[in-house]
C-alpha positions as CSV (number, residue, x, y, z in Angstrom):
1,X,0.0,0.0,0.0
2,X,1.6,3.2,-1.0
3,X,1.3,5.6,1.8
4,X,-0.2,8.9,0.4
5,X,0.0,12.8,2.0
6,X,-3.9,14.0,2.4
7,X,-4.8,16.6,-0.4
8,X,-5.4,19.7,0.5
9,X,-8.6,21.3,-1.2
10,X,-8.1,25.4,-2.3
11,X,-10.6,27.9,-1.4
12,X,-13.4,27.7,-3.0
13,X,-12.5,31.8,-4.8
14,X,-9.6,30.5,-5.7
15,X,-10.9,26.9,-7.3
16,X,-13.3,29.4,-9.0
17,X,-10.4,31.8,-10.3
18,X,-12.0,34.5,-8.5
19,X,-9.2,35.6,-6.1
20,X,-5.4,35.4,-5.9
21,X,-4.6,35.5,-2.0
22,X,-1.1,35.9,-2.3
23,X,-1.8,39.3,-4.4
24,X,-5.1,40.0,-2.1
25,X,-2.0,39.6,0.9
26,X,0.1,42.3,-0.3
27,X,-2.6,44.4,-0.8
28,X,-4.4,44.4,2.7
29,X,-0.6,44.3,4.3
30,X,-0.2,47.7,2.7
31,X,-2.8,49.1,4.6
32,X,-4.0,51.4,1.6
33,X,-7.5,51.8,0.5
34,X,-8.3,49.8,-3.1
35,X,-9.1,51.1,-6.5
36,X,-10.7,47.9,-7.9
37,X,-11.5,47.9,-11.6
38,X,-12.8,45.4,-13.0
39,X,-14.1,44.9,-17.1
40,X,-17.3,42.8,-17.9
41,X,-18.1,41.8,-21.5
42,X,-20.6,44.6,-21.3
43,X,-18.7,47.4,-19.0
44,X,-16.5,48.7,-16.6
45,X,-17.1,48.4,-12.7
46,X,-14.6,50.4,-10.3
47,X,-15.2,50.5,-6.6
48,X,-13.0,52.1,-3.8
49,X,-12.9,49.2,-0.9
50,X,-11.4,49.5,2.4
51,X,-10.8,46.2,4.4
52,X,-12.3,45.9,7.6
53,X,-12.5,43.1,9.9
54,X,-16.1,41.7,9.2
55,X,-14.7,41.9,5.1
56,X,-14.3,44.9,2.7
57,X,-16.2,47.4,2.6
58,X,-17.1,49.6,-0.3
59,X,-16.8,53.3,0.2
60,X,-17.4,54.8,-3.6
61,X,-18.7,53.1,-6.5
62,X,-19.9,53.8,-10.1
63,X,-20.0,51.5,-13.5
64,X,-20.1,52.6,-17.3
65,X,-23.7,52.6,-17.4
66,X,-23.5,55.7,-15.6
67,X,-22.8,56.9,-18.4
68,X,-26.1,56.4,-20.2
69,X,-27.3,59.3,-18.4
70,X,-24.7,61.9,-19.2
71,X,-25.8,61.1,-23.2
72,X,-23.0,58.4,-24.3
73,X,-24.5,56.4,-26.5
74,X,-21.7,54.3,-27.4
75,X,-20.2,51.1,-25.9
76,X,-19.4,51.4,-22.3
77,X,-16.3,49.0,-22.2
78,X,-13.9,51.0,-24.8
79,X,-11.2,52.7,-24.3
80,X,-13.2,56.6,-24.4
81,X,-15.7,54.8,-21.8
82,X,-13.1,53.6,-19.4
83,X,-11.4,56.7,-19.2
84,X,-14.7,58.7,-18.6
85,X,-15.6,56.2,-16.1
86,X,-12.0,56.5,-14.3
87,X,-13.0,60.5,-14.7
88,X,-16.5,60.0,-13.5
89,X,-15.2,57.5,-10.6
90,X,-12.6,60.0,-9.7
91,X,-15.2,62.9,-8.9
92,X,-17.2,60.8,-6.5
93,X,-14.2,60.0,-5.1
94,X,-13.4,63.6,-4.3
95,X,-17.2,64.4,-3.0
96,X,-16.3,62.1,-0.2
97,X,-13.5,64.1,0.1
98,X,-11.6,60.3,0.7
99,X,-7.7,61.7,1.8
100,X,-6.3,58.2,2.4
101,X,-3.7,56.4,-0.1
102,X,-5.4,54.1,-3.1
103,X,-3.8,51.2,-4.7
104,X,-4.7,50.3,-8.0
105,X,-5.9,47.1,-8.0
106,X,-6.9,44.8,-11.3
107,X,-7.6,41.1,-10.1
108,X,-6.3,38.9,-12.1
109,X,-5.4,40.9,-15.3
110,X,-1.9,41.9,-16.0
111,X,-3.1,45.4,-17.8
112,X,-1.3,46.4,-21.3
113,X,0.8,49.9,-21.1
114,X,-2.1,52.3,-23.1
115,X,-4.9,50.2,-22.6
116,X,-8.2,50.4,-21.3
117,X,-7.0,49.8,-17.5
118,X,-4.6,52.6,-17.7
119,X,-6.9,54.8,-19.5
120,X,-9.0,54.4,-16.9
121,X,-6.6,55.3,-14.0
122,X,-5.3,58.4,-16.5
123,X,-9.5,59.6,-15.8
124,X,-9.0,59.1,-12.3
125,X,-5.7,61.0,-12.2
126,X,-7.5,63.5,-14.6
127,X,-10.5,64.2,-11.7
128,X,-8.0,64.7,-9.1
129,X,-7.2,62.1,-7.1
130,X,-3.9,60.8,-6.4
131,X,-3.3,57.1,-7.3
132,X,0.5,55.6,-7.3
133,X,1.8,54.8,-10.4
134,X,5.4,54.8,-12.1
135,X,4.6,57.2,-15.0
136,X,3.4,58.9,-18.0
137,X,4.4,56.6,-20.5
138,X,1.9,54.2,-19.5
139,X,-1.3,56.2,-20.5
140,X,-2.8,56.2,-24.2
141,X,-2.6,59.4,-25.9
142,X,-5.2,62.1,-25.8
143,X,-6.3,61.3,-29.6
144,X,-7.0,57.5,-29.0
145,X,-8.1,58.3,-25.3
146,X,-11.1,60.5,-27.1
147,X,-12.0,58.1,-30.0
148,X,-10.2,59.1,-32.7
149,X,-9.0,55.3,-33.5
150,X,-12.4,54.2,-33.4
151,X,-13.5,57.1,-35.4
152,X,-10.8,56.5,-38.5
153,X,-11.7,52.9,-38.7
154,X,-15.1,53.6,-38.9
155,X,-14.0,56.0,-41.7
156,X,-11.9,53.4,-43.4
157,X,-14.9,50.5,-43.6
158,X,-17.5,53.3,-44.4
159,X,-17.4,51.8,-48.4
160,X,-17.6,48.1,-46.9
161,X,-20.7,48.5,-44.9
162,X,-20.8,49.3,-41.1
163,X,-21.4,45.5,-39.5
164,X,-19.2,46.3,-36.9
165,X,-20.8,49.3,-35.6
166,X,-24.2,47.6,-35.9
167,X,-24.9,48.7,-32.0
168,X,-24.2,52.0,-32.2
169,X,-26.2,52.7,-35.2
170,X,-28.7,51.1,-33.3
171,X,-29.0,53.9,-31.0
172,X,-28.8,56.5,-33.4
173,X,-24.9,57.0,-32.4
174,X,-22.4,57.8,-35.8
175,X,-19.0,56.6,-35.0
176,X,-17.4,59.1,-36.9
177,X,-19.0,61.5,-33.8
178,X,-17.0,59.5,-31.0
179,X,-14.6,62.5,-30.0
180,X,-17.4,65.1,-30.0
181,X,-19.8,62.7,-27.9
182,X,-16.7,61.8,-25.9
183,X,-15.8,65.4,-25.0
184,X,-19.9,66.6,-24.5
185,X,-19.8,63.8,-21.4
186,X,-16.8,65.2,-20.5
187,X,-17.6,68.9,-19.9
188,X,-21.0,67.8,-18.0
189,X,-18.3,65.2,-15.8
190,X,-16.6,68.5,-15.3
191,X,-19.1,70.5,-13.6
C-alpha cells in the first residue's frame, strides 16, 4: 500500500479563479485603500474598498452605465468609456473628500501599457485624485483616449458597410461622432 499525504482542497474563490490571495495579501498588508477595476463583456465596474475586519467594505462606487445618463451612446467598455468612467469614478471620489492612499488594483489581469485599465486610471488622475503609479508613458494618448481610433476605422470601412458598428447605429450613435460625444460627457463630468 503506498502511503499517500492528504490533499489539500483550495478555497473555493480561488478553485473558481476569483481571487489570488497571495496578491489579495500584499494588498491588505499595505494598509491602503483599493481602486478595484474590474471589465465585464458589457462594462467597466470600479469601486474604492477598504478592508475591515467583518470583510471589505465599499466606500465609492460607479460602473459605465453611468454613463447612459450623461448622453454616451456608445459602448461602455472601450477605451473613451473607461477613461470617462475612471473620470467620473474619480469625482465621486473627491465628493467624499476620501484623503487616504489608493492602490490600483486589477484582479487577475496583468493590464497592457495604453490600454483600457490605464486609460481608466489616466480619468481618475485627470479628476484629481492621487493614485501611485510609475509614469506617463503608460497612459494612451489624448487622440486615442477621445476616439479618434475608433472614429478612422469607422472612416476606413465606411465603403464596406458598417457591420461592426451595428450597436451603435442602433441607438442612433455615428462613429465618426465619437470625439465630439466623448468630450460633451466630459464637460457635463466636469461640472
Amino acid at each position: 500500500m503506498v502511503n499517500r499525504k492528504p490533499r489539500t482542497v483550495p478555497y473555493r474563490r480561488k478553485r473558481e479563479n476569483k481571487t489570488n490571495y497571495l496578491k489579495r495579501l500584499k494588498l491588505l498588508l499595505s494598509r491602503k485603500g483599493r481602486l478595484v477595476v474590474r471589465f465585464t463583456n458589457r462594462k467597466v465596474v470600479a469601486q474604492l474598498v477598504e478592508f475591515t475586519p467583518k470583510g471589505d467594505k465599499v466606500l465609492v462606487a460607479t460602473d459605465s452605465f453611468a454613463l447612459r445618463k450623461l448622453g454616451w451612446q456608445y459602448s461602455c467598455k472601450n477605451l473613451p468609456a473607461s477613461y470617462l468612467t475612471g473620470f467620473l469614478f474619480g469625482k465621486k471620489v473627491a465628493e467624499k473628500k476620501y484623503k487616504g492612499e489608493m492602490v490600483f488594483d486589477t484582479g487577475f489581469r496583468s493590464p497592457l501599457h495604453k490600454g483600457k485599465y490605464y486609460a481608466f486610471l489616466k480619468g481618475v488622475l485627470d479628476a484629481g485624485v492621487s493614485v501611485p503609479h510609475s509614469g506617463k508613458d503608460l497612459f494612451p494618448d489624448d487622440k486615442k483616449i477621445q476616439g479618434a481610433h475608433i472614429q478612422d476605422y469607422a472612416g476606413k470601412i465606411k465603403k464596406d458597410g458598417k457591420g461592426q458598428f451595428a450597436q451603435y447605429l442602433k441607438s442612433n450613435a455615428a462613429p465618426e461622432n465619437i470625439s465630439a460625444a466623448f468630450a460633451q460627457v466630459k464637460q457635463k463630468l466636469a461640472k
